[in-house]
C-alpha positions in Angstrom: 0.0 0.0 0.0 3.2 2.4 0.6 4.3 1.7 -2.7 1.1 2.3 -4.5 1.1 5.9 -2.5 4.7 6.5 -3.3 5.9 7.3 0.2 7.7 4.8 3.2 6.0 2.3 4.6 6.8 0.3 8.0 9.8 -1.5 6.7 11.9 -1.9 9.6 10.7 -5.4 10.8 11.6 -8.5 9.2 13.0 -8.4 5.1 11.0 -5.4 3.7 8.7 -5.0 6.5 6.8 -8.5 5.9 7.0 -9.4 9.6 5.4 -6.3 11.0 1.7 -7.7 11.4 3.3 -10.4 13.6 5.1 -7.3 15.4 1.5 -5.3 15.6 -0.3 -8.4 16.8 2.7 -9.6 19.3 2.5 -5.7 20.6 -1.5 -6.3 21.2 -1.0 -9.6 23.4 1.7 -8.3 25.4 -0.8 -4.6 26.0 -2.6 -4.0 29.6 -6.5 -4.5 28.8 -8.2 -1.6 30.0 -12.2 -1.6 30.4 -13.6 1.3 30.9 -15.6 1.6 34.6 -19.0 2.6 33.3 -19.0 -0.3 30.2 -21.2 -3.1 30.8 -18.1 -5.5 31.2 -19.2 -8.7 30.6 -20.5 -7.7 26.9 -17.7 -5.6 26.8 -15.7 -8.4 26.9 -17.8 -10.8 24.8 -18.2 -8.5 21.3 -15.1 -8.6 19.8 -15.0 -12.8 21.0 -18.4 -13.0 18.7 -17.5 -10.7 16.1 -14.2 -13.0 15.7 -16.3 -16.7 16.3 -19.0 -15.8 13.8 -16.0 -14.9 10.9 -14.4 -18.4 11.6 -17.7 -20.4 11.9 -18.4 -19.2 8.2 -14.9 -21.2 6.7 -17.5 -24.2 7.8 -18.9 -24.7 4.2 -16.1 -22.9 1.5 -15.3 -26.0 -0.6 -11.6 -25.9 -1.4 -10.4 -28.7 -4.0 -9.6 -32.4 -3.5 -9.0 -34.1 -7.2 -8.1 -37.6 -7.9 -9.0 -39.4 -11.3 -12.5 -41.2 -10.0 -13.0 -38.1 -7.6 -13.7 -34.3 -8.4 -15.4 -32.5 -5.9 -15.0 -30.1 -3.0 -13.0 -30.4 0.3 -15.0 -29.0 2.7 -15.8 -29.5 6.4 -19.9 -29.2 6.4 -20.9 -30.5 2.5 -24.0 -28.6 3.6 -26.8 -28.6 0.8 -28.0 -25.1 2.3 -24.4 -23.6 2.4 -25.3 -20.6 1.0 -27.9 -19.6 3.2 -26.0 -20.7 6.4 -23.6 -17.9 5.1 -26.2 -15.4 5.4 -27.4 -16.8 8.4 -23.8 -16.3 10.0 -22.6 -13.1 8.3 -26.4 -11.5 9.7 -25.1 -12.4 13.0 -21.8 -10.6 12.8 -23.7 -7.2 12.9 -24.9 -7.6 16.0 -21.1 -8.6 17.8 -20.4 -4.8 16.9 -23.9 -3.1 17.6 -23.0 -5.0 21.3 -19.7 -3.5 21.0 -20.5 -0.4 20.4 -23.6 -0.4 22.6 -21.3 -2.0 25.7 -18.6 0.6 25.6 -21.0 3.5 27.2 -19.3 6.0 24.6 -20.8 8.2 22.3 -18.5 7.4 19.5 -18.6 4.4 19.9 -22.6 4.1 19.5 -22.5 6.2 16.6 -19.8 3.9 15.1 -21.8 1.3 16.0 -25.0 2.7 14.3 -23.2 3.2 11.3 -22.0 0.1 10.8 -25.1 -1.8 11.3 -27.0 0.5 9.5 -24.4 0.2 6.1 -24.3 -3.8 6.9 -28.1 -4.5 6.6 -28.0 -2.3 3.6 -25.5 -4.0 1.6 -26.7 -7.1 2.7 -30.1 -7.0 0.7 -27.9 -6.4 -2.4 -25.6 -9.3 -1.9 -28.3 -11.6 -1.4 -30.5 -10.4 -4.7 -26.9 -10.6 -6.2 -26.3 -14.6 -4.8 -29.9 -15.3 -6.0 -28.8 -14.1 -9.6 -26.1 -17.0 -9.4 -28.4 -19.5 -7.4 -30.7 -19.7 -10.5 -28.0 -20.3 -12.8 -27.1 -23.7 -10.7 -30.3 -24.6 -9.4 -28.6 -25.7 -5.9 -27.2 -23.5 -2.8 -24.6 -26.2 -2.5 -20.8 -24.2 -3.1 -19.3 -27.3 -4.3 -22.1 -27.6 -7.2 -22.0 -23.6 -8.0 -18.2 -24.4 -8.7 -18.4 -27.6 -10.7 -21.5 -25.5 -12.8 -18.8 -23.1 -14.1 -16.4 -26.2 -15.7 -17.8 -24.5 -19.7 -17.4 -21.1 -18.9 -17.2 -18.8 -15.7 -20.2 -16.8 -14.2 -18.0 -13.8 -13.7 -18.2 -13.8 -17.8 -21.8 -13.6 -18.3 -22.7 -11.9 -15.6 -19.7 -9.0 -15.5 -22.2 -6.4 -14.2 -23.1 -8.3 -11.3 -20.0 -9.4 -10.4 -18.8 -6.0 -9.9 -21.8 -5.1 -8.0 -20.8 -7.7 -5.8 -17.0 -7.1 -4.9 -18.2 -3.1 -4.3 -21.0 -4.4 -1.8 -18.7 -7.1 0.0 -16.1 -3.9 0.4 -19.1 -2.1 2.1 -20.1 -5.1 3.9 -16.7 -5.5 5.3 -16.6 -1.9 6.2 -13.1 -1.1 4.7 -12.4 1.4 2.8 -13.6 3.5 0.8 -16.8 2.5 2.8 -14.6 2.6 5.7 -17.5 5.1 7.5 -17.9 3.1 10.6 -14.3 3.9 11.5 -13.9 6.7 10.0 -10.9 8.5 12.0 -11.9 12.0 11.6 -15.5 11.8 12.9 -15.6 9.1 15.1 -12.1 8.6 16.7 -12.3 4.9 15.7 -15.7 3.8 15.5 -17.3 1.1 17.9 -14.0 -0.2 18.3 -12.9 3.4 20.2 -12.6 1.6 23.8 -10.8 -1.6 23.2 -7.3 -1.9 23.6 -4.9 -4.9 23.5 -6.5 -8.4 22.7 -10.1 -6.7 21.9 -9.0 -5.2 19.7 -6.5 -7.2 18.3 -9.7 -9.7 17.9 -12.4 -7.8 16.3 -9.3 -6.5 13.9 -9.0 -10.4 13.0 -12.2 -11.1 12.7 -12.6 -8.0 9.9 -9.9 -9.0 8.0 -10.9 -12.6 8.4 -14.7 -11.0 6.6 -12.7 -10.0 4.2 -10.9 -13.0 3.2 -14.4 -15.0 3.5 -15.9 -12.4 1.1 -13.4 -13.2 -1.5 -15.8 -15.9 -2.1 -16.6 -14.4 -5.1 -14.1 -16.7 -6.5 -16.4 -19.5 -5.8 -19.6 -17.4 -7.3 -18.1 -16.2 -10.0 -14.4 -17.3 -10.9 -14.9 -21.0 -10.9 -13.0 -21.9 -7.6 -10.7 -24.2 -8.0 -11.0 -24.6 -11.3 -7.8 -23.8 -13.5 -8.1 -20.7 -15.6 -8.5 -22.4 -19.1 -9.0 -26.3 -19.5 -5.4 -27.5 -20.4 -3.2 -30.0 -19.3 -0.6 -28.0 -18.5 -3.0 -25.8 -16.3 -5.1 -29.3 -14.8 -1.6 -29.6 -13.2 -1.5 -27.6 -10.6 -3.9 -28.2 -7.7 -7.2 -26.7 -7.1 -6.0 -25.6 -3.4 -3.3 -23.4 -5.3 -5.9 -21.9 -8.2 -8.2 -21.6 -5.9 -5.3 -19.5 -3.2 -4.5 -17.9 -5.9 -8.1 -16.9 -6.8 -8.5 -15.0 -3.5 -5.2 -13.6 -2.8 -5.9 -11.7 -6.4 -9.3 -10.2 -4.4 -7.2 -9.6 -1.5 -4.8 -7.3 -3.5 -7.6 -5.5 -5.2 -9.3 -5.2 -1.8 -5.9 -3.1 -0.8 -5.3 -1.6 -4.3 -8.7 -0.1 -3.7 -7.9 1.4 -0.1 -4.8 2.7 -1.4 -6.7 4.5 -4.3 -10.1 5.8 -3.6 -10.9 8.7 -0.9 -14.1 7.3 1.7 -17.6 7.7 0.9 -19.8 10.7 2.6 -22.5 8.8 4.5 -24.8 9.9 2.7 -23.7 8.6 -1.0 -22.9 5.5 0.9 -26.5 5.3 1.7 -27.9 6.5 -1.8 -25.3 3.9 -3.5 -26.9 1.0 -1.6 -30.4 1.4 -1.6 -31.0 3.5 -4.8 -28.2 2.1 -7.2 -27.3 -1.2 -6.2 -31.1 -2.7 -5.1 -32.8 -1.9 -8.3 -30.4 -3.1 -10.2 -29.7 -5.9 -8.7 -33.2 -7.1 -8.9 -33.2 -5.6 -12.1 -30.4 -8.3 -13.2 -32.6 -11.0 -11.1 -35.8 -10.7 -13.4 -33.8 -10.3 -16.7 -31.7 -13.4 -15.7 -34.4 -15.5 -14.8 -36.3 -14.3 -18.2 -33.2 -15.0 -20.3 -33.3 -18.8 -19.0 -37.0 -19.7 -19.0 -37.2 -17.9 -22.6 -34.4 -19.8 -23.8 -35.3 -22.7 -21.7 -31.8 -22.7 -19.7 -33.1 -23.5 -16.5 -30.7 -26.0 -15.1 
């Protein structure tokens, strides 16, 4: 990210700086936790422990790739045939570890931060699911490991380019990072609903973002075929799904930076205006034109 802004970055720890998150996070074990005397302490306490359970709970049903000759399917702990909604379920949950949070702290910042977030979560949310359903009807089954193996001819993110996008900019607002970064948005808020924690509070509802993150680079799996290599060639059917499929979302996770780096944050407003007035019609838009383009054509799988 220093690079991409031209200017110095922390490179003092470790060979060009690669072992300062391990410095950062060694710095947050070692702190004193402090919890401040009017906070409700024992949801104090609990938030951030949610916030970080509910983002590692979710890993339960992403499919990664196991391949053999007689055997080609996903390796995934739950093989659930209602993954996808057990996603939602889970990923509703995680707004209310920072409403808690926020709520717990007995701080006006951190209530407002708190607000925000939720607020900007539930809103994006309703996108991402018309967005999902889009894809759903293209498979016929909200089992991840069937969504992949659907995209062996060609990859969703091809046909459905529009949505696609729509989706990576409404999983950065669901993750709240930037430029949707509102709910912490240093300026205004001091640091959002996270304004009161210190050491391994912190240290866990920071994990438990960027642990979103990396679970909303599952637009791999919606629309970038998973594991599956980039064109159908030997050379390619070589290398193991695990690594495409690594590959796949450390590209999202550089975007997901590249994006930071570049784009000043939303006014809370136009975040608002983007989600409910751009994204929702459109999405549903795409849902009834979609569905129309398969029963016409007489796709339906």
């Amino acid at each position: 990210m220093a690079s991409m802004q031209r200017r110095k970055g922390p490179n003092v720890v470790g060979l060009f700086g690669l072992l300062q998150p391990l410095a950062d996070g060694f710095k947050l074990m070692i702190k004193e936790p402090i919890l401040p005397s009017s906070a409700n302490l024992f949801i104090f306490i609990m938030a951030p422990v949610i916030t970080f359970m509910l983002s590692l709970i979710a890993w339960a049903v992403i499919p990664n790739q196991l391949s053999t000759p007689t055997f080609d399917y996903g390796m995934v702990l739950s093989d659930l045939n209602v993954g996808i909604l057990y996603l939602f379920a889970i990923s509703s949950l995680g707004v209310y570890g920072i409403i808690t949070a926020g709520w717990s702290s007995n701080s006006k910042y951190a209530f407002l931060g708190a607000l925000r977030s939720a607020a900007q979560m539930v809103s994006y949310e309703v996108s991402i699911g018309l967005i999902i359903i889009t894809v759903l009807i293209c498979v016929g089954s909200c089992n991840f490991s069937e969504i992949v193996i659907a995209q062996k001819q060609i990859w969703f993110g091809i046909p459905l380019f529009p949505v696609f996008i729509m989706f990576f900019i409404s999983c950065l607002a669901e993750t709240n990072r930037a430029p949707f970064d509102l709910p912490e948005a240093e300026a205004e808020l001091v640091a959002g609903y996270n304004v009161e924690y210190s050491s391994m509070g912190f240290a866990l509802s920071f994990s438990g973002e960027y642990a979103n993150m990396i679970l909303m680079s599952l637009c791999t799996l919606l629309f970038l075929g998973g594991w599956l290599p980039i064109l159908d060639i030997p050379i390619f059917q070589a290398i193991p799904g695990s690594i495409w499929f690594s590959i796949k979302v450390l590209f999202f996770l550089f975007v997901y930076i590249w994006v930071r780096a570049a784009f000043p944050r939303y006014r809370y407003d136009q975040l608002m205006r983007l989600g409910w007035k751009v994204f929702l019609p459109l999405s549903l838009a795409r849902v009834v034109s979609v569905s129309g383009v398969l029963v016409a054509f007489d796709w339906l799988p």
